[in-house]
C-alpha positions as CSV (number, residue, x, y, z in Angstrom):
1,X,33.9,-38.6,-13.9
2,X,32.9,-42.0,-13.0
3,X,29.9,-44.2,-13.3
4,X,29.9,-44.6,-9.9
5,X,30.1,-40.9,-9.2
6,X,27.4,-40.0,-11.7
7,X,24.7,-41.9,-11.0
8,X,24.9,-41.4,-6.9
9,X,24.0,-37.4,-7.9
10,X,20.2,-38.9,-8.9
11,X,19.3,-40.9,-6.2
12,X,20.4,-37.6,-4.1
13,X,18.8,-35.3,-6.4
14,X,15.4,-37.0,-5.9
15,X,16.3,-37.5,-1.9
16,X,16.7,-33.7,-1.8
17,X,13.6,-33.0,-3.9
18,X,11.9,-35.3,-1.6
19,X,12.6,-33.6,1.3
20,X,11.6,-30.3,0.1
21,X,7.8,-31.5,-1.2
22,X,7.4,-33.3,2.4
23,X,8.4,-30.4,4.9
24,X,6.1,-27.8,5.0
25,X,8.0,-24.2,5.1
26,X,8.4,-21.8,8.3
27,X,5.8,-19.7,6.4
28,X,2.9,-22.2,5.8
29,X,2.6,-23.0,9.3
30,X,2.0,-19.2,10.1
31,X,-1.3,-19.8,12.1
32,X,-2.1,-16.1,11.4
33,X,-2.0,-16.0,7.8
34,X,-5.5,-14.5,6.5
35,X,-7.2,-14.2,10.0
36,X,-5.6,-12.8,13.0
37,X,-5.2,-14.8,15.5
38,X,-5.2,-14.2,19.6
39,X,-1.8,-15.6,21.3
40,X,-0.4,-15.1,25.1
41,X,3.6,-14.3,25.1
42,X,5.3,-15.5,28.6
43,X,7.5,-12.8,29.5
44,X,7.9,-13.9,33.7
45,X,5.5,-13.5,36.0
46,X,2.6,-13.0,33.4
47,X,1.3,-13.7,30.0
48,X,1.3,-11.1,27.4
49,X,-1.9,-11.2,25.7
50,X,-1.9,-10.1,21.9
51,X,-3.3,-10.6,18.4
52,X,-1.1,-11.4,15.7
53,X,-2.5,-9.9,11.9
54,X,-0.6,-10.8,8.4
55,X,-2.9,-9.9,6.1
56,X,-1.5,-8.8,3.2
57,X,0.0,-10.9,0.0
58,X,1.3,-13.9,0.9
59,X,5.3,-14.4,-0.1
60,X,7.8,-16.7,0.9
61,X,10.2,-13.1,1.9
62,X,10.3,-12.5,5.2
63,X,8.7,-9.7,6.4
64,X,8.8,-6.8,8.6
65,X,7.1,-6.6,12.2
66,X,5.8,-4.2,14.2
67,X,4.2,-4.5,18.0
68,X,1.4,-2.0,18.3
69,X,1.0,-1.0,22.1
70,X,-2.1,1.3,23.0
71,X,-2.1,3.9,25.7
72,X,-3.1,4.9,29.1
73,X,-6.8,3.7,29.6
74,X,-9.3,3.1,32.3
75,X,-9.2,0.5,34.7
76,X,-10.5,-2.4,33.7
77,X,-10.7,-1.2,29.8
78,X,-9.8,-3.4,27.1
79,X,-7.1,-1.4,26.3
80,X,-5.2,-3.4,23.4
81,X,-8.2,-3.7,20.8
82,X,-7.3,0.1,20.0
83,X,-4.1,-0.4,18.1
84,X,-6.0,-3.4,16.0
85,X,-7.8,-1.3,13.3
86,X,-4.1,0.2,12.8
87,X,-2.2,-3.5,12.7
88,X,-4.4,-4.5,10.4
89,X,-3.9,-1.1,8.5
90,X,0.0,-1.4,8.2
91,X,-0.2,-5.0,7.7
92,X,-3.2,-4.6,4.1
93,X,-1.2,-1.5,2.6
94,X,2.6,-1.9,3.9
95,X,2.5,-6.4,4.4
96,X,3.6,-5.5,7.3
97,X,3.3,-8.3,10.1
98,X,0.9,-6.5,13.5
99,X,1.3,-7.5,16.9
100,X,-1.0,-5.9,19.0
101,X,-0.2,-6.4,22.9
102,X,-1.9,-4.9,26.2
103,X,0.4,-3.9,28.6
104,X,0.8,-5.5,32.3
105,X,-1.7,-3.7,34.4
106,X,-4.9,-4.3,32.0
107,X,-6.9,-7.3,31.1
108,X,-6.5,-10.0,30.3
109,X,-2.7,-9.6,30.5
110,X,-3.3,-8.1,34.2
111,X,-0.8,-7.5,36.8
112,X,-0.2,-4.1,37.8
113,X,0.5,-0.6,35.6
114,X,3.4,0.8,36.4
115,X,3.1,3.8,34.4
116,X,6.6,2.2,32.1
117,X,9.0,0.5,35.1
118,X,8.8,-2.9,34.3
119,X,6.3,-3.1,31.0
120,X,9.7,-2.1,28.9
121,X,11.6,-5.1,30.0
122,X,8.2,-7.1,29.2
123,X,7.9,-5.8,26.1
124,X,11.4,-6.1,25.5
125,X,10.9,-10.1,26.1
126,X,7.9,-10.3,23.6
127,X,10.5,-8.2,21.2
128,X,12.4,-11.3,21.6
129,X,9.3,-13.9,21.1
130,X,8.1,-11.8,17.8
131,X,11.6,-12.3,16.3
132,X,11.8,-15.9,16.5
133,X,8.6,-16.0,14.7
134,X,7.8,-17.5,11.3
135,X,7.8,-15.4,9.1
136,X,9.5,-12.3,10.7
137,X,12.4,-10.7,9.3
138,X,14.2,-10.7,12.9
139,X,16.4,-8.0,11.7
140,X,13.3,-6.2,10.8
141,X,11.4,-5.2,14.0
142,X,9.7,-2.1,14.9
143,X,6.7,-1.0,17.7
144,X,4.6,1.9,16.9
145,X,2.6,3.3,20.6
146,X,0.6,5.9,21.6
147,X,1.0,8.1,24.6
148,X,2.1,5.5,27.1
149,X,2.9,2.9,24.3
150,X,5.1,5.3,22.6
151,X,7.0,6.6,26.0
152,X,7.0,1.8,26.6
153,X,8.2,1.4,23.1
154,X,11.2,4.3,23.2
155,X,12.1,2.8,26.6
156,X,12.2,-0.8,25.4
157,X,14.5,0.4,22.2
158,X,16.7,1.5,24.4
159,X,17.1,-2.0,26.5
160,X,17.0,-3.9,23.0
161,X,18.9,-3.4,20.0
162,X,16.3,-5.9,18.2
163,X,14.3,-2.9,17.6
164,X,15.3,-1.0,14.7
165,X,12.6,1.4,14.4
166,X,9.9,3.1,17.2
167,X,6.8,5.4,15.5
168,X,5.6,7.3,18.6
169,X,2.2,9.4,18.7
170,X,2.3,12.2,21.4
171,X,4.8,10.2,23.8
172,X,5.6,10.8,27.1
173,X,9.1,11.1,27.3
174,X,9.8,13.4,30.4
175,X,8.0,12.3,33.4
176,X,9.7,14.5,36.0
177,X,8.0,17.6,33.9
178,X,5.1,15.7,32.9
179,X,2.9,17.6,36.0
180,X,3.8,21.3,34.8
181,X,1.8,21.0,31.5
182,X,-1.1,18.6,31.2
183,X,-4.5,18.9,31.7
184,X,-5.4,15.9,34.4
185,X,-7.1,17.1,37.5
186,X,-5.2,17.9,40.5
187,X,-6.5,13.7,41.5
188,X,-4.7,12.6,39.0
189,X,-1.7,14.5,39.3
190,X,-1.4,13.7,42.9
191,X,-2.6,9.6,42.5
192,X,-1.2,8.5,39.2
193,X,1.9,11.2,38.3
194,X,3.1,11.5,41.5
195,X,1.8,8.2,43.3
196,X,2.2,5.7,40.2
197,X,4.5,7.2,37.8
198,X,7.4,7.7,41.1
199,X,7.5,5.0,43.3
200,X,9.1,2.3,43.1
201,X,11.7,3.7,41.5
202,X,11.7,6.9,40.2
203,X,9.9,9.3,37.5
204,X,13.5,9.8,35.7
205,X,13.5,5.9,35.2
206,X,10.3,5.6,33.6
207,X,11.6,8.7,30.6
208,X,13.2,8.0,27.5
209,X,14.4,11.6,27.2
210,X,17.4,10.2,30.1
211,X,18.3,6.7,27.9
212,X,17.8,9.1,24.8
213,X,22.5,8.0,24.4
214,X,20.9,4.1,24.5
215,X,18.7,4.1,21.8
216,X,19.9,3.2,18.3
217,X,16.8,2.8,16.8
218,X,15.3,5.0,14.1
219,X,12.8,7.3,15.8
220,X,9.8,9.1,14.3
221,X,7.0,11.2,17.0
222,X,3.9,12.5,15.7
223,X,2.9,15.0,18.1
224,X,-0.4,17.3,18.2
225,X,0.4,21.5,19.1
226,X,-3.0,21.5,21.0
227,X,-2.6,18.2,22.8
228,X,-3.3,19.1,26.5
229,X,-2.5,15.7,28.4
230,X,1.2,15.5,27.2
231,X,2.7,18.5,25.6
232,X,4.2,18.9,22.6
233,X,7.6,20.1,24.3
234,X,7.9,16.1,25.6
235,X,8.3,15.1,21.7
236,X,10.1,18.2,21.2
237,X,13.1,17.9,24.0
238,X,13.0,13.9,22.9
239,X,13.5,15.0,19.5
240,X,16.5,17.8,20.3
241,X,18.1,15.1,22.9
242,X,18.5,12.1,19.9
243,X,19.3,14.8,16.9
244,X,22.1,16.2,19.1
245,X,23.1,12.8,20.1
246,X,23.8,12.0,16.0
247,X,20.4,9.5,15.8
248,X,18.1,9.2,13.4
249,X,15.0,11.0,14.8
250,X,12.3,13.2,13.2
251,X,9.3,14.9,14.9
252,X,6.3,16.0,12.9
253,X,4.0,18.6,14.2
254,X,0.2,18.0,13.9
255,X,-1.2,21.5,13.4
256,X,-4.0,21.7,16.0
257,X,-3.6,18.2,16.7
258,X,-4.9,16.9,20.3
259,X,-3.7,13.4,22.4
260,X,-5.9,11.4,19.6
261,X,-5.0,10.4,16.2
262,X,-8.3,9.8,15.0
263,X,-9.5,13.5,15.6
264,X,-10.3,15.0,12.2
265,X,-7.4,17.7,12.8
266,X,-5.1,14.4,12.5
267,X,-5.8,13.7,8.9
268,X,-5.2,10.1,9.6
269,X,-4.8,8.7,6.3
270,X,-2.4,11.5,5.3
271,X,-0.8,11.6,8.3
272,X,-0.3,7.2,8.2
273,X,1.1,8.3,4.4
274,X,3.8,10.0,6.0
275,X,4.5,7.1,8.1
276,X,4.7,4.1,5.6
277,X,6.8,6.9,3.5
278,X,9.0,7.6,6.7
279,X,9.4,3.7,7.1
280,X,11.4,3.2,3.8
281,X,14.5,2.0,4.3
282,X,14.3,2.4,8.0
283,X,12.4,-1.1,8.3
């Protein structure tokens, strides 16, 4: 080798070395290392508002995500600050990054529910914005939902192949049938299944069970047998519809479980065991 040759490798040894101390990595300028921290996702007409929590050990790995999306609520309810106790849950034991969203038609993201028309495709858009994230594994992205959250997140794996992985409590998946076994009153029924959940578009477009061929995603449903509002047999034909379909789906039965997972028949802690267990390998 020359002397030429060998002494222009140290003056690009200490350029490169240089360049590394100076730039700060993707994963220092994480703004929600330590302390979650609010953000608002554009996904068209509307902002997305959320809460971003990465709480656990620090690493320079990326690392898994998962959008937590609550359920049907009240009017005017701050519906979103439900899932946050669980983001923060996944993200201390599993270092799993938590995004917790409310869904268009509650404050402060607003608009209008449409009992799952358009929030899959908005979800499906903040899907997108998580996985461009520092930080995030992009190959690595999950949503876990309850009731309407879980019937949203099935929905949006089945518009985006970005999600590899949906854990759905008690989900509505079958909203043509939903009327024959719940327990809302006959108001409800009348205003919100068959007023909200059917026009504009149909009930058939807002259920999973008929995209069940589109979704590639690994599925799990958690499902009480004593849950009243939305029967077991919606996780049940979900479950049949994927398995026969060659997916990778799984159903577990809460033994006098109702529609909440923090009821003592629930066993929370077990029964989030069985989750982080069920996520291995899967995200």
């Amino acid at each position: 080798m020359s002397h030429s040759a060998s002494t222009l490798k140290i003056p690009l040894l200490v350029m490169a070395i240089l360049a590394l101390t100076a730039a700060p990595s993707a994963f220092s300028q994480r703004p929600w290392r330590a302390n979650p921290v609010p953000t608002s996702i554009p996904v068209g007409d509307i902002n997305y508002e959320g809460m971003i929590y990465d709480v656990g050990p620090d690493t320079d790995e990326l690392k898994p995500a998962l959008i937590h999306i609550h359920g049907w609520r009240p009017d005017g309810e701050h519906a979103g600050v439900d899932a946050s106790y669980y983001a923060h849950y996944f993200s201390v034991q599993e270092n799993i990054i938590g995004l917790v969203i409310t869904l268009r038609g509650w404050p402060h993201t607003d608009g209008v529910n449409d009992c799952g028309l358009a929030q899959p495709a908005d979800v499906s858009k903040v899907v997108d914005w998580l996985s461009q994230q520092p930080g995030v594994d992009p190959d690595r992205i999950g949503i876990v939902g309850e009731s309407q959250g879980g019937q949203v997140g099935l929905l949006t794996a089945a518009i985006n192949p970005k999600v590899k992985a949906v854990i759905a409590f008690y989900p509505l998946t079958d909203v043509t049938t939903w009327h024959e076994a719940t327990d809302l009153d006959q108001g409800m029924v009348d205003s919100y299944i068959n007023g909200v959940c059917a026009t504009p578009g149909t009930k058939a477009d807002r259920s999973p069970l008929f995209v069940a061929d589109q979704i590639d995603a690994s599925v799990l449903m958690l499902h009480g047998e004593a849950d009243t509002r939305v029967s077991i047999d919606q996780s049940e034909r979900m479950n049949d519809a994927l398995n026969a379909l060659g997916k990778d789906s799984t159903l577990i039965r809460i033994k006098d479980g109702t529609h909440y997972y923090g009821s003592p028949e629930w066993n929370e802690w077990i029964t989030l065991d069985g989750v982080f267990e069920w996520l291995e390998g899967r995200l």
